[in-house]
C-alpha positions in Angstrom: 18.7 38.4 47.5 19.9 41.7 45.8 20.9 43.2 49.3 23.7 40.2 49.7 27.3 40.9 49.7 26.4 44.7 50.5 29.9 46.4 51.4 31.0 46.9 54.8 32.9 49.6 56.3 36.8 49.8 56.3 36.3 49.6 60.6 34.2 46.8 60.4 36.6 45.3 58.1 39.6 45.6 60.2 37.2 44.4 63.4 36.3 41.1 61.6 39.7 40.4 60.4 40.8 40.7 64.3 38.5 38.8 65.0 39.2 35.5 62.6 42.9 35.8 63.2 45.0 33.9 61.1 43.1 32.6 57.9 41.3 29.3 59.6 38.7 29.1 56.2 39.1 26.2 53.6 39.9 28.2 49.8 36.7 26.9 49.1 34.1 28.1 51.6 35.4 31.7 50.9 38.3 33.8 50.6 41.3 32.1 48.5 43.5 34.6 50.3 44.8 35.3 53.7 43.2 38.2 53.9 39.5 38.5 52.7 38.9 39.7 49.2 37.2 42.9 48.1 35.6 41.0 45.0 32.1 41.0 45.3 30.1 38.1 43.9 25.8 38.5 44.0 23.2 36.9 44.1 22.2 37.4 41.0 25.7 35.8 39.6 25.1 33.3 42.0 22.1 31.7 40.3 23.2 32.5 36.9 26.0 29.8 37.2 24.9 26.6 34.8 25.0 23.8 36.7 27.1 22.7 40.0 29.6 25.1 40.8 31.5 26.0 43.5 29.5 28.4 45.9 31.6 31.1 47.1 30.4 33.0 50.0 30.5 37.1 49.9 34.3 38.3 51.4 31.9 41.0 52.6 30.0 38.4 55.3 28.6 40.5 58.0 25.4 42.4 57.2 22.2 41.2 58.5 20.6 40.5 54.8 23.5 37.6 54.3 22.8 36.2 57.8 19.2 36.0 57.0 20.1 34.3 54.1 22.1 32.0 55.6 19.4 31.0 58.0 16.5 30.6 55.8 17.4 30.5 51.9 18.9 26.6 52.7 17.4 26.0 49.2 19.9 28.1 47.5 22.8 27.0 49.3 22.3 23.5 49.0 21.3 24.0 45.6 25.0 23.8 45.1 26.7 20.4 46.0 30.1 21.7 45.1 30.5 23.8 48.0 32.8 21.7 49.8 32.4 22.8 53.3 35.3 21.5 55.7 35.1 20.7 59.3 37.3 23.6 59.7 35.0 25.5 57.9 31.9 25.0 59.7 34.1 25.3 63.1 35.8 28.8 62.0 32.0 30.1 61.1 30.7 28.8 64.0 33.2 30.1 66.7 33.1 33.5 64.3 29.2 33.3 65.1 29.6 33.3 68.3 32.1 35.3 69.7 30.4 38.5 67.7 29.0 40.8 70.4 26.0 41.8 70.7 26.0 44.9 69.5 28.0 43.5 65.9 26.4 43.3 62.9 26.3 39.7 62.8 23.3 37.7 64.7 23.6 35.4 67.0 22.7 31.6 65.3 21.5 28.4 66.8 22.9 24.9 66.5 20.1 24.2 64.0 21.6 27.1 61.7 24.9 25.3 62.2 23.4 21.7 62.0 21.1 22.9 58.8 24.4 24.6 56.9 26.2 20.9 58.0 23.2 19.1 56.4 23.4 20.9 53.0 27.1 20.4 52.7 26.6 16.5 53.0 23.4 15.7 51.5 23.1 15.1 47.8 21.7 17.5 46.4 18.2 16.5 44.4 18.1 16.2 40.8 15.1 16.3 38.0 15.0 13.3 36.3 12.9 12.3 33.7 10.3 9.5 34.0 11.6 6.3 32.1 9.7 6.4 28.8 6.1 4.0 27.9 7.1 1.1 26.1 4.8 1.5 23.0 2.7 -0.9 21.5 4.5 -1.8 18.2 2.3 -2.0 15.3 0.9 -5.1 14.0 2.3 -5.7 10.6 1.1 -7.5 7.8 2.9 -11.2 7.6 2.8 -13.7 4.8 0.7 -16.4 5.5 2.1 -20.1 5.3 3.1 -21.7 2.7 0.4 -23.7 0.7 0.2 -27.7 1.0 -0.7 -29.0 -2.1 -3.4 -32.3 -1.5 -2.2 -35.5 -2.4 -4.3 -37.2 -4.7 -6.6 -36.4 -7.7 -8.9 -33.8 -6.8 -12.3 -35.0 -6.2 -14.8 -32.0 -7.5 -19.1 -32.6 -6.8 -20.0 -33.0 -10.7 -18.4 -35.1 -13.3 -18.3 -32.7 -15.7 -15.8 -31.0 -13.7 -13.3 -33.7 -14.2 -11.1 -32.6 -17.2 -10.2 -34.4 -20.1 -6.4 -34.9 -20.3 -6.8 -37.5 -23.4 -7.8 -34.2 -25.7 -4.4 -32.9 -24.9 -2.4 -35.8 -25.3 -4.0 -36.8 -29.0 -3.5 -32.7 -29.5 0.6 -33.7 -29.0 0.8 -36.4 -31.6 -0.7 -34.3 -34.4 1.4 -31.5 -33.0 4.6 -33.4 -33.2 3.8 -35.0 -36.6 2.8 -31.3 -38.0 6.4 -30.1 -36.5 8.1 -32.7 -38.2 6.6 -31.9 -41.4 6.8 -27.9 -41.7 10.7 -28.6 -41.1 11.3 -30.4 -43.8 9.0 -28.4 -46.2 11.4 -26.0 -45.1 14.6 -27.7 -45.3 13.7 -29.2 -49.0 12.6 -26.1 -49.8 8.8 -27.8 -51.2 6.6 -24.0 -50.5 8.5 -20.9 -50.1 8.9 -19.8 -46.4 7.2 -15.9 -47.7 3.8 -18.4 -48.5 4.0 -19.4 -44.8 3.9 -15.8 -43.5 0.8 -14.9 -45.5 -0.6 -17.5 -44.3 -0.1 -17.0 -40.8 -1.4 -13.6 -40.9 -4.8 -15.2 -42.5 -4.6 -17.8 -39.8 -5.2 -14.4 -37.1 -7.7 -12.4 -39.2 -10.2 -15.4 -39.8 -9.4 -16.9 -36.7 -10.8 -13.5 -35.1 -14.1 -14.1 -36.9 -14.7 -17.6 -37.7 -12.6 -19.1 -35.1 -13.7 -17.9 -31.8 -16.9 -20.3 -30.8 -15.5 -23.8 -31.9 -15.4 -26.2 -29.3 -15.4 -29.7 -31.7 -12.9 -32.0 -30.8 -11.7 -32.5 -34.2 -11.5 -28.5 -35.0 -9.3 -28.2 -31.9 -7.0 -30.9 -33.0 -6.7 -29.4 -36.6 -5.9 -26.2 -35.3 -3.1 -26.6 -33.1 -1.8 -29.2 -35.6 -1.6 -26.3 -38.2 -0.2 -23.9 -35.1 2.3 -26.7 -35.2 3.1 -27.1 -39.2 3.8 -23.2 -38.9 6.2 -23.8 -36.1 8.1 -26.4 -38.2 8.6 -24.0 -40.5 9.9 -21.3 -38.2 12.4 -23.7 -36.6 14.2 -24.9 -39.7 14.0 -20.9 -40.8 15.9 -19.7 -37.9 18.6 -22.1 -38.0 19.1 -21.5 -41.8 18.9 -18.2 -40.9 21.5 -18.2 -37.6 24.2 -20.2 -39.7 24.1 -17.6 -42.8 21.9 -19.2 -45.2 20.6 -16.1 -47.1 17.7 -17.3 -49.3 15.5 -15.8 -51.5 12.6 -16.4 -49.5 14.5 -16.5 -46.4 12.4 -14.4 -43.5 14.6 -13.8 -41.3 14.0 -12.7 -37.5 10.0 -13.2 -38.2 10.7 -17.0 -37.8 11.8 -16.4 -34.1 8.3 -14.3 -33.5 6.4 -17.4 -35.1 8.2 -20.1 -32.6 7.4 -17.9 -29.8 3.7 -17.3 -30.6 3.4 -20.7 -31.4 4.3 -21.7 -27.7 2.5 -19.3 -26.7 -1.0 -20.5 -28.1 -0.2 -24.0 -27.7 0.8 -23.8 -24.1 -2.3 -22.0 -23.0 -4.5 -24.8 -24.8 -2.8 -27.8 -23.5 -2.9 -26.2 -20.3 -6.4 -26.2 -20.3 -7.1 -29.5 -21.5 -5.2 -30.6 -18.0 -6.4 -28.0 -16.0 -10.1 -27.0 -16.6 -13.4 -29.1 -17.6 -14.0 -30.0 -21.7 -16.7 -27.6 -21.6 -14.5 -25.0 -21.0 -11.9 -25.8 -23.7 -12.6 -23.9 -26.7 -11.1 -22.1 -29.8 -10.4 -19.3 -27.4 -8.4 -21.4 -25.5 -5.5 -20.7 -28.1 -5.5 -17.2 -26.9 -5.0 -15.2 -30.0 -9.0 -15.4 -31.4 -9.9 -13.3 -28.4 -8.8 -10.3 -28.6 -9.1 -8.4 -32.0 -7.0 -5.7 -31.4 -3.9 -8.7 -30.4 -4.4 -10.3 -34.0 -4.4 -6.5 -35.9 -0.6 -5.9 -33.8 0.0 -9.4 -35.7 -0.4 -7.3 -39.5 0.5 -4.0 -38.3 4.3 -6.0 -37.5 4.3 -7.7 -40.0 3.7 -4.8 -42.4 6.5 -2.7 -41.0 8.5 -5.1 -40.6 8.6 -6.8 -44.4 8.6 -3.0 -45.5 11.5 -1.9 -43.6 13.2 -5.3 -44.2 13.1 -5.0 -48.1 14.2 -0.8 -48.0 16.0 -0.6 -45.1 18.0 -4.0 -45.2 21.4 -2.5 -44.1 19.9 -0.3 -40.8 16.8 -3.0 -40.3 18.8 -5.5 -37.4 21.1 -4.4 -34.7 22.0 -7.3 -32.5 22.5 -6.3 -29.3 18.7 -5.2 -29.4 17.8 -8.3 -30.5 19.4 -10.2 -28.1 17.9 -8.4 -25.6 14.4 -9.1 -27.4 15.2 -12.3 -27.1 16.4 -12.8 -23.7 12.9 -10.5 -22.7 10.4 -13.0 -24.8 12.2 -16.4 -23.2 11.2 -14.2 -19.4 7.8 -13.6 -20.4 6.4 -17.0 -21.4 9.2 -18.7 -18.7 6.4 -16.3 -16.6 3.0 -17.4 -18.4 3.9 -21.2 -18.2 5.1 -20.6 -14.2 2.2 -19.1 -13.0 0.0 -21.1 -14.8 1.3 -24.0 -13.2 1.4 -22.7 -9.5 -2.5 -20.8 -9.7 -4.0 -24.2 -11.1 -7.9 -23.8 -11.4 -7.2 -20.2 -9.9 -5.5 -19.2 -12.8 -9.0 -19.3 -14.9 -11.0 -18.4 -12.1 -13.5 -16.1 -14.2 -13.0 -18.4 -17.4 -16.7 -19.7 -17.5 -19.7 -16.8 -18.1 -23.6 -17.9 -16.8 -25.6 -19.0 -19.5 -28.1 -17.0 -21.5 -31.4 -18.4 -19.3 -29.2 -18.2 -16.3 -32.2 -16.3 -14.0 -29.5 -15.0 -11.2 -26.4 -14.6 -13.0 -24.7 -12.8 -10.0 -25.2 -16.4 -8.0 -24.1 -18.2 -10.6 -21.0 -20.6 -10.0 -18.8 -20.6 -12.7 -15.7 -23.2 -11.6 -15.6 -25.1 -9.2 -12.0 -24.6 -7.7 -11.0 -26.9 -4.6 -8.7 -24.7 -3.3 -9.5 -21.1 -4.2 -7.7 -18.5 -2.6 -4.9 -15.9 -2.5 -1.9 -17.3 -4.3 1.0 -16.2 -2.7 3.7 -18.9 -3.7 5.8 -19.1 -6.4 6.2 -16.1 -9.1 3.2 -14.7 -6.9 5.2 -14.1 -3.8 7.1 -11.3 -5.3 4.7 -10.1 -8.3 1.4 -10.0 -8.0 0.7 -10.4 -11.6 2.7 -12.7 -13.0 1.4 -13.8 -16.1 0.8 -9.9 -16.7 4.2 -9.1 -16.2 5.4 -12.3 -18.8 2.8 -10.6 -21.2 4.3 -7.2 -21.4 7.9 -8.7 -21.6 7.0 -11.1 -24.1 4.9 -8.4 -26.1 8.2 -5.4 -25.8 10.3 -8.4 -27.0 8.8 -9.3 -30.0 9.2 -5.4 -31.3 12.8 -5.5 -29.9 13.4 -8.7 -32.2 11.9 -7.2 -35.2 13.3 -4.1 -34.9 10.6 -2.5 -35.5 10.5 1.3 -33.5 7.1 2.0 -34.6 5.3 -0.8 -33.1 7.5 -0.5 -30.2 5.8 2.6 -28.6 2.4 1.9 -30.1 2.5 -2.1 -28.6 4.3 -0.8 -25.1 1.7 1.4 -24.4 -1.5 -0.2 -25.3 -0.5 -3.5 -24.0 0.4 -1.6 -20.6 -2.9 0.3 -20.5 -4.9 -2.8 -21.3 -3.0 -4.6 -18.6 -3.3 -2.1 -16.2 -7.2 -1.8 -17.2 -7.8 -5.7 -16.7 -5.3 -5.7 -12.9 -7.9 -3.0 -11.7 -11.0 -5.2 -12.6 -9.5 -8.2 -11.4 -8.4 -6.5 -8.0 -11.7 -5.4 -7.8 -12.8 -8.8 -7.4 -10.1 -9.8 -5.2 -10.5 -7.3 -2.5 -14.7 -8.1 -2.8 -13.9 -11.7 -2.4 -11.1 -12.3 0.3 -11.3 -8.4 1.4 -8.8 -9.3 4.3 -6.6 -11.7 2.7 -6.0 -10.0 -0.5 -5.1 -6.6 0.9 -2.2 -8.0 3.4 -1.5 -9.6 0.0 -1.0 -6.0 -1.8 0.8 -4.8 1.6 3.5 -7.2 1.2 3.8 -7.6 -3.0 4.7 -5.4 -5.3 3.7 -4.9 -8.5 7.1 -4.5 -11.2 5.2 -3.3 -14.0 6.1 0.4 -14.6 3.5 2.6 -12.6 1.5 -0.3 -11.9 1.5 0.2 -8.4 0.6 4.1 -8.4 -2.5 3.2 -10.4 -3.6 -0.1 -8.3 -3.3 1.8 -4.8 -5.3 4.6 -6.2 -8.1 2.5 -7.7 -8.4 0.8 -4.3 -8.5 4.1 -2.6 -10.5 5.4 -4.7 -13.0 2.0 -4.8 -13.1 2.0 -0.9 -14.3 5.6 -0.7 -16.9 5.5 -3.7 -18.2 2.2 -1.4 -18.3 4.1 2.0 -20.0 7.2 0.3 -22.2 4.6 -1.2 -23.1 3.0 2.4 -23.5 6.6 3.8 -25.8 7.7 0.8 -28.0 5.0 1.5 -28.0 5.0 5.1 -28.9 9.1 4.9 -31.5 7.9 2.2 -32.9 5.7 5.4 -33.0 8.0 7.6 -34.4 11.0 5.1 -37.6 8.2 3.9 -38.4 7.5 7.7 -38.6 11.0 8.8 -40.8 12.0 5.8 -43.3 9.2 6.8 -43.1 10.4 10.1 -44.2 14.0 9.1 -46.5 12.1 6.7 -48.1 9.9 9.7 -48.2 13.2 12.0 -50.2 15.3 9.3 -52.4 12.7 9.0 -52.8 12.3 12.6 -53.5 15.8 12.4 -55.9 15.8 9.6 -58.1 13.4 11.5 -57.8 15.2 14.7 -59.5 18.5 12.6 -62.0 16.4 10.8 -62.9 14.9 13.7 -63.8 18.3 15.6 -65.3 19.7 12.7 -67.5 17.2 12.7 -67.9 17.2 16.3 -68.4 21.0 15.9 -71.1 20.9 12.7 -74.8 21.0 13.5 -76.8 18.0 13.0 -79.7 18.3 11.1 -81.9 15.0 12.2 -85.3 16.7 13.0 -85.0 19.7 11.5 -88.2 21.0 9.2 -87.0 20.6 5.3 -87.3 24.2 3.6 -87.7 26.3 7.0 -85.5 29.3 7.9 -83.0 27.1 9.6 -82.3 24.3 7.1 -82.3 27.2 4.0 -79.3 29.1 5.8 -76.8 26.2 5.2 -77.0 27.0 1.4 -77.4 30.3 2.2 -74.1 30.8 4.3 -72.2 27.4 4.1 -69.0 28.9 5.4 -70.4 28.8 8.6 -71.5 25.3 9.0 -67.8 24.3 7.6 
């Protein structure tokens, strides 16, 4: 109230200390002094105090405004729990109450004033607090399913031409091992130059790209991984000559490392399909390298700069430390190829076998029958999600680390990577159509550690699930755009018949009218009329 603590004057000053007598108040209700003080504290100050503090009555008590206030603003007052009002307190402002006259300025107050002021010294004062916060529903997050039981046992497939043929692989190893035997010691004894064996492992890639990629003879496949073999020999006995010092004239250096490797390479993914897959689906391509054209021309191009910068630039070709590195980065990527391999099984070649030719629903076509197809999410595949990808571009980067060769380098890095990353996209494709559920918890939860792999992946799924929904939208305003126009279409002719029917209903008959009198002459003469 502005009007409180409004000054008295100097007489009624001197009446009301008379009155009190010797200073009875507690220093906190009011005055901290014997006599009262001329400060003046307001209202206004009053409620501008932050928080509890203690409330100091006006030294200037005695108009009617600050009785009133007294009497009916108990909201202010007891908004104020620090006021620490004394017995001797209430008892001096009661006995001061009452023995004013009745002419005085202050009012005479009940015992309910006296009890109320009493109430809002000893009750706690009320304060705002918050309701306790909603417990939220935590999200539900992806988890990684259990881990996969292998079946004991054989697997037992519906056709017998499912069964594969482990006896092709194992005859493929005794050729192979004889074939080793005998390219290391051609090398050793020095029988063919090791330079023959590197032109004719570059022939072995360009006619194996055309000739080579439809043969599916038993004997052929034998032969060729027994001459995959002879080459590896070779290699072997070149790199040790070539680790202890043995400088030859036809010595080849670090190429004999990139020959042991590919050798592994090609032999590893055909005996892993002899034990894996069905005999029909062992071919030529099963040793990898007559598939893909542009693989066998990397072969050359390697070769070529590598030979090239090895005969001109001998004393800047190597550096060791890079090699080594090479190295240790082709050992990761087939350690990769042959881990995955093994864990997938028959899911590893999933989309191995294309319909035939007179196939007349290719789309329903089974290709392989897989036991236990699903999500892979063991192994190498619980923290990659391609694998054998990722062992490709290691092993591929390697191979131009070993050779040294920096052209190559950033030609192979990047079209390897962009034919990877072209071949994850379509393979995720199917994935998400096949286990839509399972595959993308999958996705949540793995990573992919090829460089911007995962960018590219979440983008083509984004962009895949929108193109579908626009699709399913498209069609579904299609629907509804082909049943309203045969609804206009039934309505006009519903409307069509309605007018020829009262035309005709309208038209004059002509049954018994004369031929060639006035009448029947006047529908040729004004036809409009008769419609």
């Amino acid at each position: 109230d502005p009007s409180f603590g409004v000054g008295l004057s100097e007489a009624d000053r001197l009446a009301l200390e008379e009155m009190l007598g010797p200073p009875k108040l507690n220093p906190h209700f009011g005055c901290t002094q014997p006599q009262m003080s001329s400060s003046l504290l307001t209202m206004n100050q009053l409620k501008s105090r932050p928080g509890p503090q203690q409330f100091l009555l006006s030294p200037r008590l005695g108009q009617d405004d600050d009785c009133e206030v007294l009497r009916t603003n108990r909201s202010i007052l007891g908004g104020y729990d620090a006021c620490n009002m004394s017995n001797d307190d209430l008892a001096a402002l009661q006995a001061m109450l009452s023995a004013a006259p009745k002419h005085s300025l202050f009012p005479q107050h009940s015992d309910e004033d006296l009890r109320a002021l009493h109430e809002m010294q000893t009750l706690p004062t009320p304060r705002f607090e918050p309701p306790p916060p909603r417990p939220a529903v935590p999200p539900v997050l992806p988890e990684r399913l259990q881990p996969y039981v292998a079946p004991t046992g054989p697997p037992v497939y519906s056709d017998e031409s499912e069964y594969p043929d482990p006896a092709l692989a194992r005859r493929s190893w005794k050729f192979s091992a004889a074939a080793l035997v005998c390219g290391s010691a051609i090398s050793l004894f020095g029988i063919i130059p090791a330079s023959w064996f590197v032109w004719t492992w570059l022939a072995l890639h360009v006619l194996g790209v055309i000739f080579f990629t439809s043969c599916d003879t038993e004997r052929t496949l034998v032969v060729a991984s027994a001459v995959l073999a002879l080459h590896g020999g070779v290699a072997v006995s070149e790199s040790l000559l070539w680790c202890v010092g043995w400088q030859g004239y036809s010595n080849v250096g670090p190429w004999s490392v990139i020959v042991i490797f590919a050798c592994l390479l090609y032999l590893h993914s055909f005996w892993s399909e002899c034990m894996i897959l069905p005999p029909d689906c062992v071919t030529s391509i099963s040793f990898f390298f007559p598939t893909f054209p542009a693989f066998n021309a990397a072969v050359v191009l390697n070769a070529l700069e590598f030979f090239l910068e090895w005969r001109y630039l001998s004393d800047w070709k190597l550096w060791w430390p890079v090699l080594l590195l090479g190295l240790a980065m082709m050992t990761a990527g087939i350690s990769l190829i042959h881990r995955s391999s093994r864990v997938a099984g028959r899911n590893y070649w999933a989309s191995c076998r294309d319909p035939p030719e007179d196939e007349e629903n290719p789309e329903d076509y089974v290709g392989l029958e897989i036991l236990d197809r699903r999500v892979v999410q063991e192994g190498a595949y619980r923290w990659e999600r391609h694998p054998a990808y990722l062992g490709a571009f290691l092993l591929g980067v390697g191979v131009e680390l070993v050779l040294c060769n920096p052209i190559m380098l950033i030609l192979v890095s990047f079209v390897l990577w962009a034919s990877l990353l072209y071949v994850s996209i379509e393979e995720e494709k199917e994935m998400y159509e096949e286990f839509p559920g399972a595959y993308a918890n999958y996705c949540t939860l793995t990573s992919c550690w090829l460089p911007m792999f995962n960018t590219f992946l979440a983008n083509a799924a984004f962009n895949r699930e929108m193109s579908e929904n626009a699709e399913k939208e498209s069609e579904e305003l299609d629907d509804e755009l082909i049943e309203e126009d045969e609804e206009v279409e039934d309505d006009e002719e519903g409307e069509e018949e309605e007018q020829e029917e009262l035309e005709d209903h309208c038209m004059p008959g002509w049954a018994g009218v004369p031929r060639g009198g006035s009448l029947w002459n006047r529908q040729f003469r004004d036809p409009w009329r008769f419609g």
